[in-house]
N, C-alpha and C positions, 0 to 999 in steps of 0.2 A: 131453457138451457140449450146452449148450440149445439149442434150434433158435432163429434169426433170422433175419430176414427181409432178403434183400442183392438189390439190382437193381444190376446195372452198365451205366451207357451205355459204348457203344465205338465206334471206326472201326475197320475191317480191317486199314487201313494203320499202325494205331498200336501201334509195341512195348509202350510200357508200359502199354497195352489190353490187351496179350497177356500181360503179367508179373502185371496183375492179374488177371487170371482166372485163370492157373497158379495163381499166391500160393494163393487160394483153393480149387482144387480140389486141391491138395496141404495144403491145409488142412481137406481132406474138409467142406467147409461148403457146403452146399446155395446154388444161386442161381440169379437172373435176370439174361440180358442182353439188350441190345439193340444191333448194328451199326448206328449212324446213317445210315454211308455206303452200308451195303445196302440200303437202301430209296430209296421214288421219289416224284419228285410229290409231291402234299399230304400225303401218312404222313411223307414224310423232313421236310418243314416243321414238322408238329405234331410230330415227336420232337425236333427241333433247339429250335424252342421250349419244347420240357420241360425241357430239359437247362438251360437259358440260365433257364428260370425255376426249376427247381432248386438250379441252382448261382452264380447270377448271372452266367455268363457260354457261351460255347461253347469247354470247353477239355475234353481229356477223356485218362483216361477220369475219368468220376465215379462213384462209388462209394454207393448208398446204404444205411445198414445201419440199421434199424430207425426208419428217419426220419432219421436222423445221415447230415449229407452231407460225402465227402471225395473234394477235387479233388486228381487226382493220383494216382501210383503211392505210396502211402503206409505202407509194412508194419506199421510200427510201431505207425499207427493204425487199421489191420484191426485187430492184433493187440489193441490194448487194447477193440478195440468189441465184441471177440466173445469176449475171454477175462476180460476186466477190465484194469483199470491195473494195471500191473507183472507181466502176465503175461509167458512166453517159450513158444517155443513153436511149431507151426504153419507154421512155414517152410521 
């Protein structure tokens, strides 16, 4: 499988924050994340602004995979960012 590059923003509090990053480490695919909520002061500001200039808004989690942004617990579109369209697979 080709390596890519995935950053995931997250809250602590968010299930399907937690369903995406499972997804993925059962998907054996390397990543970055960031808990928004864990952070303080002006870090948690500029990360909340990332996100919101990211994804156009603060909903999460958001998922970035190679520059391709998706809002949302989205498996399907993991699946096709990191395997191709119409793969199966990885879940």
């Amino acid at each position: 499988m080709p390596e890519h590059e995935v950053m995931i923003y997250a809250l602590t509090t968010c299930r399907w924050c937690s369903r995406t990053k499972l997804w993925f480490e059962d998907a054996h695919v390397q990543f970055s994340h960031v808990d928004v909520d864990s952070l303080s002061g002006a870090e948690a500001e500029a990360m909340a602004e990332e996100v919101e200039r990211v994804s156009g808004g603060r909903r999460f989690p958001v998922t970035v995979i190679d520059g391709e942004v998706i809002v949302g617990f989205k498996p399907e579109e993991f699946e096709s960012r990191i395997n191709g369209p119409g793969a199966k697979g990885g879940e």
